[in-house]
N, C-alpha and C positions, 0 to 999 in steps of 0.2 A: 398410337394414333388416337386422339378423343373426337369423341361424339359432342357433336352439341346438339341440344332439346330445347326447344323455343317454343311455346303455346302463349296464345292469347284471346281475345274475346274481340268480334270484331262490332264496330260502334258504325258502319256499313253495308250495304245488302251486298249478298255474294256476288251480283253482277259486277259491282264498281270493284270490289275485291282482284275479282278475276284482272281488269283492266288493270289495277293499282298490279297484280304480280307480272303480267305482260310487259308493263312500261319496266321495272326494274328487278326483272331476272338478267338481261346482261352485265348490270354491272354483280350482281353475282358471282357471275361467269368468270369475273376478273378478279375476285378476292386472291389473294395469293396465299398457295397454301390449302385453299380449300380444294378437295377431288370430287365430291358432288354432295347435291342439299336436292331430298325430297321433299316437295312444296306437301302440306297438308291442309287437308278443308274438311270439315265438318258443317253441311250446309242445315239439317236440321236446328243444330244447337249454337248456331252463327259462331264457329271456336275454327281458328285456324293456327298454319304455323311451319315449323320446317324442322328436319332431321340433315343435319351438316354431317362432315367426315371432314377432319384436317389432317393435313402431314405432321403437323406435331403443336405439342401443347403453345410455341410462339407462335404460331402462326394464327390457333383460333385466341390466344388473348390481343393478339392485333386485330384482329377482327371484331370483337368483342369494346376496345378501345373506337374503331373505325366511326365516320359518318354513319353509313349504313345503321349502324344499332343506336347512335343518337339520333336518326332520323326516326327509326321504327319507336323510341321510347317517347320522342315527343309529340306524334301522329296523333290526331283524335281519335283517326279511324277506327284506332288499336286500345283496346284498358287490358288491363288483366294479363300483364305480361307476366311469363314466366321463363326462368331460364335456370338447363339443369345442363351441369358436365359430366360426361360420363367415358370410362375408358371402354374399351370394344378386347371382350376376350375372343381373342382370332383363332383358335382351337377348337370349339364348338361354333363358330360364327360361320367358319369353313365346314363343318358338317352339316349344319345346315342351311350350306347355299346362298351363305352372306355376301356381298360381294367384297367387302374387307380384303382378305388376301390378293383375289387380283387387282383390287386396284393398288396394293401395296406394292406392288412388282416394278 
């Protein structure tokens, strides 16, 4: 199951932010594939962003391919995208109360 790590710099005040993630966290909700994504905000250093979990490596490169991320690359709102992939070692993820393994059930 990979991780994806999305950070960026936002080119908006946190308030519009906020509204900007309200209006399209459902279609999040409906990426397929994806088991959940922690929204991140960093409101002193205006840097926002999210922690995804996919069922498997096809699923976050469709995702990755999708509207959604050419939406977010050509936004103003947004500079300074980053984007990291990473695998989830579920052996210590599990000992420390990750929720990796149950949502892998």
């Amino acid at each position: 199951m990979p991780i994806l790590q999305v950070n960026f710099k936002l080119n908006v005040s946190v308030a519009e932010y906020h509204e900007t993630c309200n209006d399209f966290a459902p279609a999040f909700a409906d990426v397929p594939g994806l088991l959940w994504k922690v929204w991140l905000l960093n409101e002193a250093e205006g840097e926002a962003g999210g922690i995804y979990l996919f069922s498997s490596d096809e699923s976050l490169q469709s995702y990755l391919a999708s509207p959604i991320v050419a939406h977010l690359k050509s936004n103003p709102a947004f500079r300074e995208i980053n984007v990291k992939i990473f695998g989830v070692m579920e052996n210590v993820t599990a000992l420390t109360r990750g929720p990796v393994p149950a949502m892998a059930r």
